[in-house]
C-alpha positions in Angstrom: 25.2 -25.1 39.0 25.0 -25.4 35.2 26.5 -22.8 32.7 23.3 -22.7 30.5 24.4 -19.9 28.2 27.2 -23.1 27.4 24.1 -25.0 26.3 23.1 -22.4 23.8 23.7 -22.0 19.8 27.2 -20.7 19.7 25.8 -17.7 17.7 23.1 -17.0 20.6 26.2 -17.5 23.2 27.8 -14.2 21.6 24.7 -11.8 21.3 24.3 -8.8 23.7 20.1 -8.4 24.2 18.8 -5.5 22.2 18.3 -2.5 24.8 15.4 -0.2 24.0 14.5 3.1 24.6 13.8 3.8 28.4 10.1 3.7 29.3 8.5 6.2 30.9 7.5 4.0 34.1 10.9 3.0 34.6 12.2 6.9 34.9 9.5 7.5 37.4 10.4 4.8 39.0 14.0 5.6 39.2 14.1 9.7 40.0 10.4 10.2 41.1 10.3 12.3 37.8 6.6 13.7 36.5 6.0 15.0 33.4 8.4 13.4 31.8 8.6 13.0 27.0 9.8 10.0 26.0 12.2 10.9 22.9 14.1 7.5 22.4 12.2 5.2 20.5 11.2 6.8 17.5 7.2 6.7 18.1 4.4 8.9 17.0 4.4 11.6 19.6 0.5 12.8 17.8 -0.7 8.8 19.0 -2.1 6.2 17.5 -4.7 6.6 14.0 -8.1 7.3 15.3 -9.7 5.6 12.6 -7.3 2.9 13.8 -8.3 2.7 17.7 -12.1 2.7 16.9 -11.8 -0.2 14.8 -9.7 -1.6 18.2 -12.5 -0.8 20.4 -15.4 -2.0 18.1 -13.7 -5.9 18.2 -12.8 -5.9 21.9 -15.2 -8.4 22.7 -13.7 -10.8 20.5 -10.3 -10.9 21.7 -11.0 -14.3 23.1 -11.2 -15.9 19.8 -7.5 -16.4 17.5 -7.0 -13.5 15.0 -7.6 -14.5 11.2 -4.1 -16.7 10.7 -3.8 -15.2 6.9 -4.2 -11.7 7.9 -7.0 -11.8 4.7 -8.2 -8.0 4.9 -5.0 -6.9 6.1 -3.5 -8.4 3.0 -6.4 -7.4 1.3 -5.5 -3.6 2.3 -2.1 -3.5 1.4 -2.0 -5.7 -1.9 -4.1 -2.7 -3.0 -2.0 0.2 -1.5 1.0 -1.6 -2.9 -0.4 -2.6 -6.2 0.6 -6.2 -5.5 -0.9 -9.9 -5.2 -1.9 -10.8 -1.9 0.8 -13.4 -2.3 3.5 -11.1 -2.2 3.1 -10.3 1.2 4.1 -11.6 4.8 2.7 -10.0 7.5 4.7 -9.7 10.8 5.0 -9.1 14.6 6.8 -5.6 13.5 8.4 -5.5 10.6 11.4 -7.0 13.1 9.6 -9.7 13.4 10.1 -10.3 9.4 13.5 -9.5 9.2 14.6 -12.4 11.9 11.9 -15.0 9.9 14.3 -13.9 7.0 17.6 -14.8 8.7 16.1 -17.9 10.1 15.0 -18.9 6.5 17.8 -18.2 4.4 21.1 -18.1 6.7 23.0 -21.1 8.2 26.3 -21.5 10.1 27.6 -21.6 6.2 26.5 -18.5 4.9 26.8 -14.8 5.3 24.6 -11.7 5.1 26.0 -8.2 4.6 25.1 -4.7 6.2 26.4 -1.4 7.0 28.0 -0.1 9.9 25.6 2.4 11.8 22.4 0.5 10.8 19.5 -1.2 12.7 20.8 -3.0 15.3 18.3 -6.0 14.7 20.3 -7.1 11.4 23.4 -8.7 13.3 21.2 -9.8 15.9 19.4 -11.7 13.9 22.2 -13.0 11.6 24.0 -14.0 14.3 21.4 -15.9 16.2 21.4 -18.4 13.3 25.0 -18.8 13.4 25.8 -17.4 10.3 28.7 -15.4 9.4 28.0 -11.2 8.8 29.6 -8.5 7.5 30.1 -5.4 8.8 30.7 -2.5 6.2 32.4 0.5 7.1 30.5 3.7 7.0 31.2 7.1 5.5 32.6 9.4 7.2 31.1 12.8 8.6 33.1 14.6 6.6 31.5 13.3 3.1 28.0 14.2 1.3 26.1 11.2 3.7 27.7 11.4 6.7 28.1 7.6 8.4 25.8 6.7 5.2 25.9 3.3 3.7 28.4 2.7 1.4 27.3 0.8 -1.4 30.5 0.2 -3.3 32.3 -1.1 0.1 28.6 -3.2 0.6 29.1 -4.6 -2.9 32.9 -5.7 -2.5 32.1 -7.3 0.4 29.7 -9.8 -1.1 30.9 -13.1 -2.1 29.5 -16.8 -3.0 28.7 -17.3 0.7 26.4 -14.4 1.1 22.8 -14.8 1.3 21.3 -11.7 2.8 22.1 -7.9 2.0 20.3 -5.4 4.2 19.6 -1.7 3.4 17.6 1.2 5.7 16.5 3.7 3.6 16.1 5.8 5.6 18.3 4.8 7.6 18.2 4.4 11.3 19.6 5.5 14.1 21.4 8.1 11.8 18.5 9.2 9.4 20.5 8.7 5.9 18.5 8.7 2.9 19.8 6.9 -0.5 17.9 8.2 -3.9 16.3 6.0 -6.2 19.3 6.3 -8.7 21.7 4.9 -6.0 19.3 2.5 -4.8 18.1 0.8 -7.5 21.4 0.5 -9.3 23.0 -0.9 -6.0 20.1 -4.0 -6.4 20.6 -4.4 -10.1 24.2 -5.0 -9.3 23.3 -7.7 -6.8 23.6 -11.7 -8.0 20.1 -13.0 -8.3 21.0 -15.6 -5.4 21.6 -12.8 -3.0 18.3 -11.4 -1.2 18.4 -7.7 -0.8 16.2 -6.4 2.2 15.1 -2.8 1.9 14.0 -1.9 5.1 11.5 1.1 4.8 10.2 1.7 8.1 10.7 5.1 8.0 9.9 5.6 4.2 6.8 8.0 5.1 9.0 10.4 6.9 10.6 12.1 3.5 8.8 14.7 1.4 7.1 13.1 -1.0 9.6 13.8 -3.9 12.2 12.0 -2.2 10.7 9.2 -1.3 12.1 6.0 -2.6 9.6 3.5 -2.5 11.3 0.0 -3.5 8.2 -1.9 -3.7 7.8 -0.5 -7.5 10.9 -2.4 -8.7 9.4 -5.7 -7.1 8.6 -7.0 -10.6 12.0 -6.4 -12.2 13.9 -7.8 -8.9 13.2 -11.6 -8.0 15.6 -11.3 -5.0 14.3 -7.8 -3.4 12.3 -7.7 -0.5 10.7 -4.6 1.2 9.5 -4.2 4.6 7.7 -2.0 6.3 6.2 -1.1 9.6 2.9 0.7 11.3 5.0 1.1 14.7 6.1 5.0 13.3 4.2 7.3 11.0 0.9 5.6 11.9 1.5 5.3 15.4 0.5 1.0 16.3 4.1 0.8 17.9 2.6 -0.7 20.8 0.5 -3.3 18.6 3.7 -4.7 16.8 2.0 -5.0 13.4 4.5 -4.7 9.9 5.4 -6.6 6.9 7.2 -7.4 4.0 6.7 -7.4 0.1 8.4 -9.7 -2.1 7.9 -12.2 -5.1 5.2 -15.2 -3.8 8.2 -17.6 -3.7 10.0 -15.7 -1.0 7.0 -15.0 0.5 6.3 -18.7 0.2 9.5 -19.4 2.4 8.9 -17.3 5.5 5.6 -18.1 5.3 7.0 -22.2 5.9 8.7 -20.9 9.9 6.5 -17.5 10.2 4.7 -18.9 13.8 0.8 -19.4 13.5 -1.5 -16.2 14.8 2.3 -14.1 14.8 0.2 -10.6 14.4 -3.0 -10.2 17.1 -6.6 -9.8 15.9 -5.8 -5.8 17.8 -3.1 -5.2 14.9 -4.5 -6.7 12.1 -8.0 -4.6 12.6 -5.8 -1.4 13.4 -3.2 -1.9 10.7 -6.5 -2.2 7.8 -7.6 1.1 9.3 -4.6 3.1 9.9 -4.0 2.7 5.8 -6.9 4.7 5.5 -6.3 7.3 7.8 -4.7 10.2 5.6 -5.4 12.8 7.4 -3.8 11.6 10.5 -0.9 10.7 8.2 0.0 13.7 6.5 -0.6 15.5 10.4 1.7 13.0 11.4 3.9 14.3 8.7 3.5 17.9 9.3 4.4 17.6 12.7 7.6 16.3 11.9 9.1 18.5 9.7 7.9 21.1 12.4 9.6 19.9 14.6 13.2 18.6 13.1 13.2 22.3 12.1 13.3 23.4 15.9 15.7 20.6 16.9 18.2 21.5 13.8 18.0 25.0 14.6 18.4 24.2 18.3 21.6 22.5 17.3 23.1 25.4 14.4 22.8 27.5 17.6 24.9 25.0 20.0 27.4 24.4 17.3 26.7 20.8 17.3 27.1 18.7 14.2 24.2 16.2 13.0 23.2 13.9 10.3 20.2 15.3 7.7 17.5 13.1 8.8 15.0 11.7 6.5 13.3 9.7 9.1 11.2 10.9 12.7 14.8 11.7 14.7 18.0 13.4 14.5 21.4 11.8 15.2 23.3 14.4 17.2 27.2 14.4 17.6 28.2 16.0 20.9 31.8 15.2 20.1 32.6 14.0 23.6 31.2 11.2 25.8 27.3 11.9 25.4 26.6 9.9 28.8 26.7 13.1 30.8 24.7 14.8 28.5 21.7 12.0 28.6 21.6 11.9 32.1 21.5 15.5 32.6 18.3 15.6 30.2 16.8 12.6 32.2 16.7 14.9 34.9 14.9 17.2 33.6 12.8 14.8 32.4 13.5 14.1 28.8 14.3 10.6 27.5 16.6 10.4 24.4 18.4 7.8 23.3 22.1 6.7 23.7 23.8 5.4 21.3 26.9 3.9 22.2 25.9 -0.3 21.2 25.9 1.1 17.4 29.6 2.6 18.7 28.7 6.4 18.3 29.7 7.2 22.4 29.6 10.9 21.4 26.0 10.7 19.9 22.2 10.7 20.4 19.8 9.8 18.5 16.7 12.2 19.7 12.9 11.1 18.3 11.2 14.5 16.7 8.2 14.9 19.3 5.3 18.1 19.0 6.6 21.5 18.6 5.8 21.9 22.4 8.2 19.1 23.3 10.7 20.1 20.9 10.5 23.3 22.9 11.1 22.1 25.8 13.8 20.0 24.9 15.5 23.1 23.3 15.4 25.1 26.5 17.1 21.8 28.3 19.3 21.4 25.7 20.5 25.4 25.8 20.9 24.7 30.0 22.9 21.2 29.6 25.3 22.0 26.1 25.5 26.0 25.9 
């Protein structure tokens, strides 16, 4: 019998696959459970944009033809939101889907790319799968201002002539960190010219709208910035896969060279143009999540458990012992969060904000499993 993980790329030979959320089918399946919320992978517990699925339903008929290769009125859309040539942007199968083009594009076995400790779990996967070298910064600690936050001193130092890639969440997931734009931007300007800095704004819409750091301004004083984002959260086309990133057209130019014909379905592309339009789902969207962190914050002041200020559609909860109990114990009962313990935070999970109802319910669990 052949070993045909030996056949592989050495860097593929070392990955562990990515493990999402648990589905709803799959705990039915298991336990024979009804009624069950799903609060594990971040999605938009309101749905999908109307304006968004009659656009879907109006162009079902033509599924049997390829989707528009160039995404034109998608690009159209967002070159306007973003105030940006239609050259600056690279649409994507997610915005995951643009991060990994960006790691096959730029890395090699010889280079490196940089990222903190406690971040998206895609960004060594990806690094890795093209052999390159990556980095690993330590986090900060609970105990300072922006607890398991990035720190962008320790991310600087750890550059050197081999890097190629920097990534940055803001905000940041799975632990919700948020950097402001004085920290941000000075942590790019810092950065050598020949080192891309990814800013990775999927969850940009979930802070108030005087926090929010949108990178995409500064894309005209950065060569070597690019931004992505994603309609899987806020606007609810998670199970479309539709995202992209912003960047100067000769970055752009790059992915575009290994970005796969048809990568984003005609569904997506005619949902995404919508969704952008779609305010008043948006700021619903939004109002339903500050809602609802407040219940799950106050449902933890009242357990004593510590958790990191969230920025994002989730909270990142320390239990401060092995959390595995406590997951299973809320599967029971028909709740879904999400464990942790590949990012190395055993004690912790990350649990998705859902509607005030849910968030209810997952209080009264929560007061039965941890008071």
């Amino acid at each position: 019998m052949i070993d045909y993980k030996s056949l592989a790329a050495s860097g593929v030979q070392k990955l562990k696959p990515y493990i999402p959320g648990k589905p709803i089918s799959e705990l039915e399946r298991e336990m024979g459970i009804v009624n069950i919320i799903k609060l594990a992978s971040n999605e938009n517990p309101l749905g999908s944009s109307p304006l968004a699925m009659q656009a879907v339903r109006e162009v079902l008929d033509e599924v049997g033809l390829y989707p528009d290769g160039n995404g034109f009125a998608l690009k159209q859309a967002l070159a306007i939101k973003h105030n940006v040539d239609m050259d600056c942007i690279t649409l994507g199968n997610g915005s995951n889907d643009v991060l990994v083009l960006l790691a096959e594009a730029f890395l090699s076995p010889k280079l490196n790319g940089v990222y903190s400790q406690y971040s998206f779990a895609v960004y060594p996967i990806a690094i890795q799968a093209v052999g390159a070298g990556h980095k690993q910064v330590p986090a900060m600690s609970w105990e300072t201002n922006s607890p398991l936050g990035h720190d962008l001193d320790a991310m600087l130092a750890a550059i050197d002539d081999k890097t190629r890639l920097v990534f940055v969440a803001n905000p940041n997931n799975p632990t919700g960190n948020h950097l402001s734009k004085k920290e941000l931007k000075g942590f790019i300007s810092k950065i050598p010219e020949n080192v891309i800095v990814i800013v990775d704004e999927a969850y940009l819409e979930y802070s108030s709208k005087d926090e929010q750091v949108d990178a995409s301004k500064w894309l005209k004083e950065f060569n070597n910035l690019v931004v992505t984002r994603t309609f899987s959260k806020a606007y609810g086309l998670a199970g479309l896969r539709v995202g992209y990133a912003l960047s100067n057209p000769e970055i752009a130019n790059v992915i575009n060279r290994i970005r796969q014909p048809f990568n984003v379905n005609s569904l997506a592309l005619i949902a995404a143009e919508h969704a952008i339009d779609d305010k008043e789902f948006l700021d619903r969207s939004l109002i339903e999540n500050a809602r609802g962190i407040k219940i799950l914050e106050q449902t933890c002041n009242n357990l004593g458990l510590r958790f990191v200020p969230s920025k994002g559609n989730f909270l990142l909860i320390d239990f401060e012992k092995d959390a595995a109990p406590i997951y299973m114990e809320l599967l029971k009962r028909g709740i879904i969060t999400r464990p942790v313990g590949n990012y190395g935070l055993n004690d912790a999970l990350r649990i998705t904000i859902g509607t005030q109802q849910q968030m209810e319910r997952l209080d009264k669990a929560m007061e039965q499993v941890c008071g």
